[in-house]
mmCIF file of the N, C-alpha and C atoms, coordinates in Angstrom:
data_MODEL
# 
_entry.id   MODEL 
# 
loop_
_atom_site.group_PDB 
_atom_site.id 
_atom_site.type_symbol 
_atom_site.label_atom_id 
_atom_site.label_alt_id 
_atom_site.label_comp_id 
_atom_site.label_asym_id 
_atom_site.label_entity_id 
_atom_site.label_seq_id 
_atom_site.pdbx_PDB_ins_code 
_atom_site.Cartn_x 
_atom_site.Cartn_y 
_atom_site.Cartn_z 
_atom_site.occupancy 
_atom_site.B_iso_or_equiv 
_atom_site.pdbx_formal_charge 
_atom_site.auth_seq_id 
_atom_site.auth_comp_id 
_atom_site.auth_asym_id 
_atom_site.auth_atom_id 
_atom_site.pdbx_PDB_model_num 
ATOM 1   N N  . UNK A 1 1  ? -138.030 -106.982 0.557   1.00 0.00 ? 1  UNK A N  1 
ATOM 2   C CA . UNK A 1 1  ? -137.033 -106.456 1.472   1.00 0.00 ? 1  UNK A CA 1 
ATOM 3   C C  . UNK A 1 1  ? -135.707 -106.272 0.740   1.00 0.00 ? 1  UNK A C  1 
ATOM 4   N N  . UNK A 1 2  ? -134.748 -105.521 1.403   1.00 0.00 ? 2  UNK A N  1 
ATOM 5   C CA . UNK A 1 2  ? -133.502 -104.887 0.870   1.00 0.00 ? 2  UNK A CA 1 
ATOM 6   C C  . UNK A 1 2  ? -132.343 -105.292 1.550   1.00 0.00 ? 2  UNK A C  1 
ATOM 7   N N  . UNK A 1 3  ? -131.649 -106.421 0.423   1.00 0.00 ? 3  UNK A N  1 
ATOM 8   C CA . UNK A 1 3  ? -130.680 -106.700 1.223   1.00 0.00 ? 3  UNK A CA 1 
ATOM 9   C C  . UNK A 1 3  ? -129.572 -106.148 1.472   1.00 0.00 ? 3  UNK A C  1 
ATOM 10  N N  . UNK A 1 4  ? -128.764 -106.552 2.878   1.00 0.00 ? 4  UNK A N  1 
ATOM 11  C CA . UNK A 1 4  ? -127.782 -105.398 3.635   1.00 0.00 ? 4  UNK A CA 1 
ATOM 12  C C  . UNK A 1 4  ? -127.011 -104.988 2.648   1.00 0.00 ? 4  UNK A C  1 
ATOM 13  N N  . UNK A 1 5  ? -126.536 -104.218 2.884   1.00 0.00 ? 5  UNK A N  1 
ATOM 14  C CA . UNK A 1 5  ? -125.478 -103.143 2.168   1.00 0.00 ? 5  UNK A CA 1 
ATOM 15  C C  . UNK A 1 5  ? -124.172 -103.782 2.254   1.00 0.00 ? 5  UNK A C  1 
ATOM 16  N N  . UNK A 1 6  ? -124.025 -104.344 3.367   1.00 0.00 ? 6  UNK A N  1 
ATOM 17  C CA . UNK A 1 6  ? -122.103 -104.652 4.014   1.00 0.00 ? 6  UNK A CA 1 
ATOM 18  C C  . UNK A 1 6  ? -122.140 -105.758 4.937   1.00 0.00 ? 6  UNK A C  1 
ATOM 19  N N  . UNK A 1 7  ? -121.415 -107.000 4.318   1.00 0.00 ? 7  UNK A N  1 
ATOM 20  C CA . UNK A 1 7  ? -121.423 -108.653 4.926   1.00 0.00 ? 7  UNK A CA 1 
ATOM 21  C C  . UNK A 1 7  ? -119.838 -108.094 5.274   1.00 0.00 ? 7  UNK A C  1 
ATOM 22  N N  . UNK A 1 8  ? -120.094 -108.511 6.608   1.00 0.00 ? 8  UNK A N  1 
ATOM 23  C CA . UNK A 1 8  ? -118.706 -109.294 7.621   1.00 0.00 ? 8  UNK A CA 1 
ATOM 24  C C  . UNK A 1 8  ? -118.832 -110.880 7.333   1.00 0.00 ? 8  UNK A C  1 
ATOM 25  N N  . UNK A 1 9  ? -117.128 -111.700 6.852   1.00 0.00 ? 9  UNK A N  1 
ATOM 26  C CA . UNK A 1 9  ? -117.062 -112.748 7.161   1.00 0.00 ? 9  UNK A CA 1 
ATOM 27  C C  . UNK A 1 9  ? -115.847 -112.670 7.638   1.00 0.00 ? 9  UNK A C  1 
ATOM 28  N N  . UNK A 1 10 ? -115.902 -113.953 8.564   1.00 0.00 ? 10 UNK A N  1 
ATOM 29  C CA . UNK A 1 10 ? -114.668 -114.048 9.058   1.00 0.00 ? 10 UNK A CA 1 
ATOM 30  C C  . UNK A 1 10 ? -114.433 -115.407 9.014   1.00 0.00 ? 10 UNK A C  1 
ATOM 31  N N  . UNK A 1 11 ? -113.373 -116.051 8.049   1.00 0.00 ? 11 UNK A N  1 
ATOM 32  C CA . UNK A 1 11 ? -112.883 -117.615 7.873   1.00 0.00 ? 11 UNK A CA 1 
ATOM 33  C C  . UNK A 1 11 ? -113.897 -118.636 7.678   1.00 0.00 ? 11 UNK A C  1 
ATOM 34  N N  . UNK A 1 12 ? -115.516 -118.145 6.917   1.00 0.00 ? 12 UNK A N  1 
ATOM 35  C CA . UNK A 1 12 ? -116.501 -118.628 6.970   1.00 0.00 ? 12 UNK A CA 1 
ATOM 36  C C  . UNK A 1 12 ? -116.715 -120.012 6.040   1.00 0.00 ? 12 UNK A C  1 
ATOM 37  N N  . UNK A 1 13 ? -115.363 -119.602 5.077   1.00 0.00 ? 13 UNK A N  1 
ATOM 38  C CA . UNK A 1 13 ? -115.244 -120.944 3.891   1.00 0.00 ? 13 UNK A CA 1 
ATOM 39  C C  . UNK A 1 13 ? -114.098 -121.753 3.986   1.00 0.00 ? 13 UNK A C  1 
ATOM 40  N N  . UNK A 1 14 ? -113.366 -121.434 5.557   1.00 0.00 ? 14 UNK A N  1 
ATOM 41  C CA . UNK A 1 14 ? -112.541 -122.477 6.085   1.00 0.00 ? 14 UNK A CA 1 
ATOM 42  C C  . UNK A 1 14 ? -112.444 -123.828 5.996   1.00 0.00 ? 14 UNK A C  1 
ATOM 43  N N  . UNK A 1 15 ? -113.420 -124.594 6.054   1.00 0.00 ? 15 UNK A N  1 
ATOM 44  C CA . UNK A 1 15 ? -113.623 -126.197 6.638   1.00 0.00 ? 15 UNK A CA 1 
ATOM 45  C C  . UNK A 1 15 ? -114.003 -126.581 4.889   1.00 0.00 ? 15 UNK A C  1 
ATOM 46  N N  . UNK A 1 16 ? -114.364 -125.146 4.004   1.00 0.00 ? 16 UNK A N  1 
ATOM 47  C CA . UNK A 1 16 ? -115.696 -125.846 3.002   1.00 0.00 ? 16 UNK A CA 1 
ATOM 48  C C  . UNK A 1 16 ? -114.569 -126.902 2.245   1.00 0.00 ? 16 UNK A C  1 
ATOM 49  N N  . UNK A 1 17 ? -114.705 -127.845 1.521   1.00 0.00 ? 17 UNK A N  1 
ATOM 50  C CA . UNK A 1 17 ? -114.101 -128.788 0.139   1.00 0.00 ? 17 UNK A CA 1 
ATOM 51  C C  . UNK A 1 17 ? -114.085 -127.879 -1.378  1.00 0.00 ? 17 UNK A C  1 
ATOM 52  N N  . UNK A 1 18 ? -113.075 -128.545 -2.291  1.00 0.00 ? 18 UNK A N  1 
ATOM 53  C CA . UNK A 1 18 ? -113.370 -127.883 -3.311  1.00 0.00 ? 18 UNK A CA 1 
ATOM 54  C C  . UNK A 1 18 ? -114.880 -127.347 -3.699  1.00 0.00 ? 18 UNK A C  1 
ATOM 55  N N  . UNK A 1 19 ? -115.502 -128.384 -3.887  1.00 0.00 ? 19 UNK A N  1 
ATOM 56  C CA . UNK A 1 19 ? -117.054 -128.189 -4.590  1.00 0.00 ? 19 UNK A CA 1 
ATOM 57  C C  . UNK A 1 19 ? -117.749 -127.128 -3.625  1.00 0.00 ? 19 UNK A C  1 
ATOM 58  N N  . UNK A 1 20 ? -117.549 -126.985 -2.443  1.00 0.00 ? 20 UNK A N  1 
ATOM 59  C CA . UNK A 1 20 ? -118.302 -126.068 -1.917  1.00 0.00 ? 20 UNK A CA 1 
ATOM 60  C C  . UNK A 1 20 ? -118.027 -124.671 -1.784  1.00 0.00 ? 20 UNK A C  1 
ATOM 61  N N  . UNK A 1 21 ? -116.551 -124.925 -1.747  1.00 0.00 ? 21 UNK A N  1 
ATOM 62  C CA . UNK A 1 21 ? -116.013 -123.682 -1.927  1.00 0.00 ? 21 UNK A CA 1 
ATOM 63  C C  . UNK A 1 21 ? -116.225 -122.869 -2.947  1.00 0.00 ? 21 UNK A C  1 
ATOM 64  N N  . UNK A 1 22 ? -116.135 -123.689 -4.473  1.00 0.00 ? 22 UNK A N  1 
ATOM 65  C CA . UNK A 1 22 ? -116.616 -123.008 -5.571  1.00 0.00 ? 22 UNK A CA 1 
ATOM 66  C C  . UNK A 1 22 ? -118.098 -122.252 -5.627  1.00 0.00 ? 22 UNK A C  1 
ATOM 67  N N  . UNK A 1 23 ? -118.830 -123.050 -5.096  1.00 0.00 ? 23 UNK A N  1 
ATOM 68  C CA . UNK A 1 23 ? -120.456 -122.845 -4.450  1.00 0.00 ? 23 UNK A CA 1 
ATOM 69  C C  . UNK A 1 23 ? -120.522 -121.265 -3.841  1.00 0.00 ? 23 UNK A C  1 
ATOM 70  N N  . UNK A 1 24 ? -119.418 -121.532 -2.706  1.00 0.00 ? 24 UNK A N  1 
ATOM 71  C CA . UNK A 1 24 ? -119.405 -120.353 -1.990  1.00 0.00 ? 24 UNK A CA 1 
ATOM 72  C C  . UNK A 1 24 ? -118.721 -118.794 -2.698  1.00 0.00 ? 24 UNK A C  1 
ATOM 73  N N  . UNK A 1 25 ? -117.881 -118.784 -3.513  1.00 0.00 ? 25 UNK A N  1 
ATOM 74  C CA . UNK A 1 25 ? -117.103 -117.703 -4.224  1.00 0.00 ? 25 UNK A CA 1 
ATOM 75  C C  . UNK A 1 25 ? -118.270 -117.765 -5.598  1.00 0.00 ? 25 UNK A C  1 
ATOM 76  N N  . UNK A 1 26 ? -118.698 -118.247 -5.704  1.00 0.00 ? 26 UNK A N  1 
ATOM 77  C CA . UNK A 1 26 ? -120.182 -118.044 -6.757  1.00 0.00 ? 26 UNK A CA 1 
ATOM 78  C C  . UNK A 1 26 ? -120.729 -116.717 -6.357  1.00 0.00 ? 26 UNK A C  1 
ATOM 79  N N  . UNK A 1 27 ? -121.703 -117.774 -5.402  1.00 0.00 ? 27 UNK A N  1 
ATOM 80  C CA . UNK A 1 27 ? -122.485 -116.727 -4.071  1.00 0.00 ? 27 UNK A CA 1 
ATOM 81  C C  . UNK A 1 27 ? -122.069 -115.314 -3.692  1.00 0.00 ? 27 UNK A C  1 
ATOM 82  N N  . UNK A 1 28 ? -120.915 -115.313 -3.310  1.00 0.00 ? 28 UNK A N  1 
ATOM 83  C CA . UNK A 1 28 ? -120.239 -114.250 -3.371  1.00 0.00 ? 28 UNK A CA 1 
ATOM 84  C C  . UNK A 1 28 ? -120.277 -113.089 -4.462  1.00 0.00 ? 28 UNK A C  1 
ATOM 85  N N  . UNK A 1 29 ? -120.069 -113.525 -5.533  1.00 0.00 ? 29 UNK A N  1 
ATOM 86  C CA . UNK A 1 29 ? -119.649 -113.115 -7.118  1.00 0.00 ? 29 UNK A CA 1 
ATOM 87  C C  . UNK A 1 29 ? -121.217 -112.223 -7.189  1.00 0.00 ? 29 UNK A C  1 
ATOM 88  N N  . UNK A 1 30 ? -122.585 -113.278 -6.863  1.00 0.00 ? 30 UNK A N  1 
ATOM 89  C CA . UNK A 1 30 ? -123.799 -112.270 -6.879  1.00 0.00 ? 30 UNK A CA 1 
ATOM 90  C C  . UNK A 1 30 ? -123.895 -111.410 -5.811  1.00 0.00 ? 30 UNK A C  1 
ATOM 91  N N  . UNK A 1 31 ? -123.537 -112.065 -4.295  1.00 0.00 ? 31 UNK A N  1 
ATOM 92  C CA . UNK A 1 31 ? -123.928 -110.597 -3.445  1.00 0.00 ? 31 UNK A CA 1 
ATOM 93  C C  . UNK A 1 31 ? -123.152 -109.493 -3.955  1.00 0.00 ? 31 UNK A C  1 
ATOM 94  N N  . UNK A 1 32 ? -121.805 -109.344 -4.692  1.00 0.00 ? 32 UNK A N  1 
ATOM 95  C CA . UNK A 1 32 ? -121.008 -107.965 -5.074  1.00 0.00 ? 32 UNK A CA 1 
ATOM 96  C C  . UNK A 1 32 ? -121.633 -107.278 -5.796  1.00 0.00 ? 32 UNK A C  1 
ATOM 97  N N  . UNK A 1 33 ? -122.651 -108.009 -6.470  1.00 0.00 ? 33 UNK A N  1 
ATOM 98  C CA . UNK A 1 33 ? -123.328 -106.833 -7.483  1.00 0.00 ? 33 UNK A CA 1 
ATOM 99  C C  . UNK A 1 33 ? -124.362 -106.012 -6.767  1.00 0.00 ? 33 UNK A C  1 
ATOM 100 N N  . UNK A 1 34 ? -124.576 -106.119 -5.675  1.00 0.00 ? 34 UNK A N  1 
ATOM 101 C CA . UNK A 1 34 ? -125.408 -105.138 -4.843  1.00 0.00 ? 34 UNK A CA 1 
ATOM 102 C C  . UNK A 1 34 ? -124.721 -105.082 -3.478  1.00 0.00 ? 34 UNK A C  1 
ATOM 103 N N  . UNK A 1 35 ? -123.601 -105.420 -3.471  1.00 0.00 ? 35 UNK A N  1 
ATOM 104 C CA . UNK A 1 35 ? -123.195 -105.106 -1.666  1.00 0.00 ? 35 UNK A CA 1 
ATOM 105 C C  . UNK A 1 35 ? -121.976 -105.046 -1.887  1.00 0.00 ? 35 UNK A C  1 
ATOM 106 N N  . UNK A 1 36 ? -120.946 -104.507 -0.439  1.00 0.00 ? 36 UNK A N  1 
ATOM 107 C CA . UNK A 1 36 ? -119.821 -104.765 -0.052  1.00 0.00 ? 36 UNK A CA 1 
ATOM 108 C C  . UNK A 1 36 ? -119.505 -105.935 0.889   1.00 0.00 ? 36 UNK A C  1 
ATOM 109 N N  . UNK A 1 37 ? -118.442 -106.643 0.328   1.00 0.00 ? 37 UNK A N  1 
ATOM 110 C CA . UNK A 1 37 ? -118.052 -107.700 1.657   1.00 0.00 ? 37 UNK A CA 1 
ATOM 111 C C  . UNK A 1 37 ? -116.583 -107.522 2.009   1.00 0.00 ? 37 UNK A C  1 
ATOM 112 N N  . UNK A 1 38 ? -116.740 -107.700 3.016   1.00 0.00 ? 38 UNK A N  1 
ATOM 113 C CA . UNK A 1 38 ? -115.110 -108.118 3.948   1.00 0.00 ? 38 UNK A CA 1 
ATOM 114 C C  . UNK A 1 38 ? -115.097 -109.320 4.483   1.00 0.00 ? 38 UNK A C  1 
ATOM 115 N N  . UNK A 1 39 ? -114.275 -109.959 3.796   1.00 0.00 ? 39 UNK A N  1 
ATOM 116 C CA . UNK A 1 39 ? -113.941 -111.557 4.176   1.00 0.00 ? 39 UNK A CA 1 
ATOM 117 C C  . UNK A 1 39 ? -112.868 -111.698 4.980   1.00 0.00 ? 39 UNK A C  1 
ATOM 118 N N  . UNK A 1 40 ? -112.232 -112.236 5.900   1.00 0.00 ? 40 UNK A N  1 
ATOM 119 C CA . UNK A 1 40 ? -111.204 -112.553 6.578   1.00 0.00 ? 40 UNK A CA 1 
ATOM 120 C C  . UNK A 1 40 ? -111.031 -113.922 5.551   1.00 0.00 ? 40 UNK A C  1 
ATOM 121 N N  . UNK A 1 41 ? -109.683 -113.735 5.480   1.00 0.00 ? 41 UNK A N  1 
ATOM 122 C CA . UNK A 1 41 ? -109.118 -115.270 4.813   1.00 0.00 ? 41 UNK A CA 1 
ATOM 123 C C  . UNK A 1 41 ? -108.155 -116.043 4.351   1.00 0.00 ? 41 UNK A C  1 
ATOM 124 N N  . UNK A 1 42 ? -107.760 -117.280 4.952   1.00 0.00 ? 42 UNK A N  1 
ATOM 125 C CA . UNK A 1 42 ? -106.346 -117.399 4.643   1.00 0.00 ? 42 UNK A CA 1 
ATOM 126 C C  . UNK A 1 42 ? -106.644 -118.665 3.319   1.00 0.00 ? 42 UNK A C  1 
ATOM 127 N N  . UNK A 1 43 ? -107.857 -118.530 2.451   1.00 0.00 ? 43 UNK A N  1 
ATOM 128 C CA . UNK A 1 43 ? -108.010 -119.049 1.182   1.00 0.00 ? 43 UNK A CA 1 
ATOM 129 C C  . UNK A 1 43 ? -107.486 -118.872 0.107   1.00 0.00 ? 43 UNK A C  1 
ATOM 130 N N  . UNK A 1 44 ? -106.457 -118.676 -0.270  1.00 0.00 ? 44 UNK A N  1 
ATOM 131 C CA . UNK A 1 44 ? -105.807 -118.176 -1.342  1.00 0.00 ? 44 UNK A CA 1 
ATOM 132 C C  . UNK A 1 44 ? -107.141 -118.489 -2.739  1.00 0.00 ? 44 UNK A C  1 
ATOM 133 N N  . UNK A 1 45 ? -108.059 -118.762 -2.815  1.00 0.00 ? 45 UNK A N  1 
ATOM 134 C CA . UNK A 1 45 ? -108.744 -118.620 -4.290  1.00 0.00 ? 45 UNK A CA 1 
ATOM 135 C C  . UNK A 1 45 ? -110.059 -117.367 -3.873  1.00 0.00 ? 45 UNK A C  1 
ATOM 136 N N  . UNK A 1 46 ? -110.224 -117.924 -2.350  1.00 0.00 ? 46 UNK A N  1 
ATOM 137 C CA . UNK A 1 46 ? -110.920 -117.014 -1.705  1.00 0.00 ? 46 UNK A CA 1 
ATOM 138 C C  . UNK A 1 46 ? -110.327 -115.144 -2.264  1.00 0.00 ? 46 UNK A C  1 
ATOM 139 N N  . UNK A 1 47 ? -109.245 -115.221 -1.566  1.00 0.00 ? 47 UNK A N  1 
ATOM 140 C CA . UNK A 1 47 ? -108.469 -114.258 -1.869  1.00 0.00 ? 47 UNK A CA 1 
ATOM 141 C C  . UNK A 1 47 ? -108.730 -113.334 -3.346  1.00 0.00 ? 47 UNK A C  1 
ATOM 142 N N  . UNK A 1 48 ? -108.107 -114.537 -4.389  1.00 0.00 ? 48 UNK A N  1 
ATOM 143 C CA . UNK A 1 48 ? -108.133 -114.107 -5.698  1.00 0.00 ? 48 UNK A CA 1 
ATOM 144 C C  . UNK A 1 48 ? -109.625 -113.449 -6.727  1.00 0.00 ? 48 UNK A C  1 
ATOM 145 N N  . UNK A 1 49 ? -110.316 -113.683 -5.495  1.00 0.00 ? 49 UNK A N  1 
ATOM 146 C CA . UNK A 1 49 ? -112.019 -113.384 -6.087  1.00 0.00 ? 49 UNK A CA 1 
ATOM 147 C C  . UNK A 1 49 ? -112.111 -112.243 -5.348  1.00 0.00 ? 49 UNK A C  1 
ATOM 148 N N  . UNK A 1 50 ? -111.747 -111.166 -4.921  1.00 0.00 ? 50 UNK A N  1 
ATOM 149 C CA . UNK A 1 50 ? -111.368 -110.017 -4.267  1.00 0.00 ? 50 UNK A CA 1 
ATOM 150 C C  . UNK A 1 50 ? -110.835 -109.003 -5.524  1.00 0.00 ? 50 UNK A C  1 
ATOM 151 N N  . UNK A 1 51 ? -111.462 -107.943 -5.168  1.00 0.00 ? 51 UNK A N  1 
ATOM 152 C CA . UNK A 1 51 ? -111.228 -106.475 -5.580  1.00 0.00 ? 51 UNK A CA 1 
ATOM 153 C C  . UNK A 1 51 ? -109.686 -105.865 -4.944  1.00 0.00 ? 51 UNK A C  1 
ATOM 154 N N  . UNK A 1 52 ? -109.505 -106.028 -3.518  1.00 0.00 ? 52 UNK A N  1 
ATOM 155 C CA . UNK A 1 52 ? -108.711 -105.754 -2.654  1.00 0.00 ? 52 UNK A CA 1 
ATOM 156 C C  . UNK A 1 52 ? -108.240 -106.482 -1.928  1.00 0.00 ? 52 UNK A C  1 
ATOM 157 N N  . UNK A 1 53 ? -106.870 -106.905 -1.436  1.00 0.00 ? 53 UNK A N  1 
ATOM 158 C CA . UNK A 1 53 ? -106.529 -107.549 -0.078  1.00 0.00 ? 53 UNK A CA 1 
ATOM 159 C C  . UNK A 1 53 ? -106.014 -105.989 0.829   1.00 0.00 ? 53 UNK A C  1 
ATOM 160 N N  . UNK A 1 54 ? -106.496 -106.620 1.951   1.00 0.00 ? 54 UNK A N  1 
ATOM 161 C CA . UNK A 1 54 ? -105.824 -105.741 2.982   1.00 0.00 ? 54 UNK A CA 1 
ATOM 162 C C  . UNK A 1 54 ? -104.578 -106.686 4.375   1.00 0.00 ? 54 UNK A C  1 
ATOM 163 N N  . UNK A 1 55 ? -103.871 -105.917 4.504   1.00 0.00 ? 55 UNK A N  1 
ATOM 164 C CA . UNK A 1 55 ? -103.160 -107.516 4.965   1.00 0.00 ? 55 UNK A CA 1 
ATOM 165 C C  . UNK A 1 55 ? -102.402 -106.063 6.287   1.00 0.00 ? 55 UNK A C  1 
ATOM 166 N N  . UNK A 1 56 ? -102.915 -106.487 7.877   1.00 0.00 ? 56 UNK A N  1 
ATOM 167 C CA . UNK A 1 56 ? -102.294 -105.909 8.581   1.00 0.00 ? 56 UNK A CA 1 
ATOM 168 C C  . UNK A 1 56 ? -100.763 -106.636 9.511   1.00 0.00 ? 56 UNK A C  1 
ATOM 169 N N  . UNK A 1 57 ? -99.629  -105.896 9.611   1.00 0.00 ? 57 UNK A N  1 
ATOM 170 C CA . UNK A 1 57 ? -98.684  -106.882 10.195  1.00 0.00 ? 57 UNK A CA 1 
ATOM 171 C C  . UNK A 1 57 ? -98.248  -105.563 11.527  1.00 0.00 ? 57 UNK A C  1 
ATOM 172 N N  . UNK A 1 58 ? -97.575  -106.430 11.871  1.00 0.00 ? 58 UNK A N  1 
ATOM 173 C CA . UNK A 1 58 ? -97.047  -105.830 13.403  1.00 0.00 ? 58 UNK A CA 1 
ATOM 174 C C  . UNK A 1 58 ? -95.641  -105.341 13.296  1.00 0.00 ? 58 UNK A C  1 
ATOM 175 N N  . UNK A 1 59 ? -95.647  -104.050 13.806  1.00 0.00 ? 59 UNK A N  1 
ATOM 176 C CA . UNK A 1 59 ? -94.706  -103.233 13.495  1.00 0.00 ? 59 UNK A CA 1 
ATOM 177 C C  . UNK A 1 59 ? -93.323  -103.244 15.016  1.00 0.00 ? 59 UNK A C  1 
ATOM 178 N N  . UNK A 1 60 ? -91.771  -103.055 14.690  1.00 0.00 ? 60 UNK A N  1 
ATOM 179 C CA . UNK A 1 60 ? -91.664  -102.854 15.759  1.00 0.00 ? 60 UNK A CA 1 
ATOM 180 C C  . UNK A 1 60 ? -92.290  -101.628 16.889  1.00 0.00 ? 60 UNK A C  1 
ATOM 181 N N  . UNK A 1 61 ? -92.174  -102.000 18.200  1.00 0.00 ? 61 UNK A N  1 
ATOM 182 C CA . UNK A 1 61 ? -92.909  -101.145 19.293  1.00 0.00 ? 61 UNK A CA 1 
ATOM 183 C C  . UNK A 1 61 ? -94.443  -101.579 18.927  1.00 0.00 ? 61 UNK A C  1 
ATOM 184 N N  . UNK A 1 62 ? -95.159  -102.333 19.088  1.00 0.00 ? 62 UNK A N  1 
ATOM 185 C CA . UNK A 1 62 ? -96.218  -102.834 19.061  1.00 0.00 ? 62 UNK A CA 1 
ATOM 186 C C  . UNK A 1 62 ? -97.014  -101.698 17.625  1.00 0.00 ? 62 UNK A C  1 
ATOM 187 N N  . UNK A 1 63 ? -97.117  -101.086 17.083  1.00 0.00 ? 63 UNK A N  1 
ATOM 188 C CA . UNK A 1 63 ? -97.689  -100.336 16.050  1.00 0.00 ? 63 UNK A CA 1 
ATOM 189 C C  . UNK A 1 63 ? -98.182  -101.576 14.870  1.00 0.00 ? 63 UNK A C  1 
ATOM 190 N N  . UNK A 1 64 ? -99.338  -101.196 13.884  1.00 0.00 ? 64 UNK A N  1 
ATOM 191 C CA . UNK A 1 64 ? -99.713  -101.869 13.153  1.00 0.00 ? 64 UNK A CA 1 
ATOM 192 C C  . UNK A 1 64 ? -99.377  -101.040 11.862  1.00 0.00 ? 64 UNK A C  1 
ATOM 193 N N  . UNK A 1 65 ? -99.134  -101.827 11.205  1.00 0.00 ? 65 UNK A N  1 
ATOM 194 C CA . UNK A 1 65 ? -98.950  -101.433 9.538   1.00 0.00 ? 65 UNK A CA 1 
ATOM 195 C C  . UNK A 1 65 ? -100.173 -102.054 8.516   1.00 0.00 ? 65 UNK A C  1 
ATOM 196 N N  . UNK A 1 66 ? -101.059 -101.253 7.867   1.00 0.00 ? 66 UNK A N  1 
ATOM 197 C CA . UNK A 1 66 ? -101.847 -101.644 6.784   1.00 0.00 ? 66 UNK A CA 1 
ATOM 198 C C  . UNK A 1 66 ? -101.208 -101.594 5.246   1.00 0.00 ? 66 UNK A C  1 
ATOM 199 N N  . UNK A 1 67 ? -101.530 -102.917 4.671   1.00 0.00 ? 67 UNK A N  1 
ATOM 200 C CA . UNK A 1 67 ? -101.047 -103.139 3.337   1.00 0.00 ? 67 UNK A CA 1 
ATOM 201 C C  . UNK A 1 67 ? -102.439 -103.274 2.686   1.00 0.00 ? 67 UNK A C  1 
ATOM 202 N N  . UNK A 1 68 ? -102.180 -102.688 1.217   1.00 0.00 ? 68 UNK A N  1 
ATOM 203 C CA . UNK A 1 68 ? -103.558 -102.447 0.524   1.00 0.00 ? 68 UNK A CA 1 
ATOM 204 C C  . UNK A 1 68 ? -102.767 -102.884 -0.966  1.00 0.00 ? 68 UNK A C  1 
ATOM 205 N N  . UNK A 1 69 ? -103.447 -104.337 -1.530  1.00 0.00 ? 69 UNK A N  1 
ATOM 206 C CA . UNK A 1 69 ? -103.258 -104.747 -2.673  1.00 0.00 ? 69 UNK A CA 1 
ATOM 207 C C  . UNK A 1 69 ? -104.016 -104.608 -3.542  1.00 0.00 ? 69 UNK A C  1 
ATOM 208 N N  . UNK A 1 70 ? -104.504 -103.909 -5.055  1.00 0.00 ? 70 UNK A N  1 
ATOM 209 C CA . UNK A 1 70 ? -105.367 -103.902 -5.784  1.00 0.00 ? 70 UNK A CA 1 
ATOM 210 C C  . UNK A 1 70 ? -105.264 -105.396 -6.573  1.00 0.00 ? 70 UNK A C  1 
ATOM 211 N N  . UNK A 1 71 ? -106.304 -106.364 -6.544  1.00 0.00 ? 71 UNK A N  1 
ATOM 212 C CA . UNK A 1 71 ? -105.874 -107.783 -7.552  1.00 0.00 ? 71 UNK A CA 1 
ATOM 213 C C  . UNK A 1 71 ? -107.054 -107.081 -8.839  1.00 0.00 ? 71 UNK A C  1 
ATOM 214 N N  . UNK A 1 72 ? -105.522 -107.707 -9.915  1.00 0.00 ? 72 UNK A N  1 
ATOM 215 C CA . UNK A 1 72 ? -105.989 -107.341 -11.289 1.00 0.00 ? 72 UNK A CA 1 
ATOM 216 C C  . UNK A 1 72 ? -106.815 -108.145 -11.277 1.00 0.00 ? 72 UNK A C  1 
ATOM 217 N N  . UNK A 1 73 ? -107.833 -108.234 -12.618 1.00 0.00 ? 73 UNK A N  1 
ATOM 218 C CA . UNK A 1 73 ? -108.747 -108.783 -12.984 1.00 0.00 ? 73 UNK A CA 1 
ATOM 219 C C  . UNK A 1 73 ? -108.271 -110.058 -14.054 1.00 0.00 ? 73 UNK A C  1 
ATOM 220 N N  . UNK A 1 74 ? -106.467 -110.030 -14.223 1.00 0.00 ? 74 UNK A N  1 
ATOM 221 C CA . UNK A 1 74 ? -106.314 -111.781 -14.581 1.00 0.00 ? 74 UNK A CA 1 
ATOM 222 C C  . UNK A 1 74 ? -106.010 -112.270 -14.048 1.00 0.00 ? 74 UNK A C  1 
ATOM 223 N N  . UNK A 1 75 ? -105.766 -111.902 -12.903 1.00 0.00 ? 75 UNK A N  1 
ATOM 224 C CA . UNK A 1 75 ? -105.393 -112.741 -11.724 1.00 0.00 ? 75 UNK A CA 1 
ATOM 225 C C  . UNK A 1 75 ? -106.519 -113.318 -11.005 1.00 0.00 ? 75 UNK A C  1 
ATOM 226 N N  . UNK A 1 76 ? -107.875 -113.084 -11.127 1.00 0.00 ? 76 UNK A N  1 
ATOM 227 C CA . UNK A 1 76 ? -108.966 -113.318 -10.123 1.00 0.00 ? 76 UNK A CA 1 
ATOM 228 C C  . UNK A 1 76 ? -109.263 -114.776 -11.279 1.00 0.00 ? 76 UNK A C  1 
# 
């Protein structure tokens, strides 16, 4: 079988501890070589293992603003 194309997470490595967390941004590191993911996350290492942040904020008059960060590759 063929795995999915495109993982939704949302705050899924919240609760994890160091050691698991590392576990988990591993994991990660192999699904990218055959998929896309979108993580929700306020993990800052989480973060740094990202291609992209997207970061939406609230504009005056209720409107949303999208921010699109490319993270270099010495920063990850």
């Amino acid at each position: 079988s063929r795995p999915s194309p495109f993982y939704v997470m949302d705050e899924v490595e919240a609760a994890l501890d160091d050691v698991n967390l590392h576990r988990f941004l591993a994991l990660i590191q192999e699904f990218r070589q055959e998929a896309q993911l979108l993580i929700v996350s306020h993990q800052k290492r989480t973060m740094e293992a990202g291609d992209s942040l997207l970061g939406v904020t609230m504009q005056p008059g209720g409107s949303s603003r999208v921010i699109v960060e490319r993270v270099s590759a010495q920063s990850a």
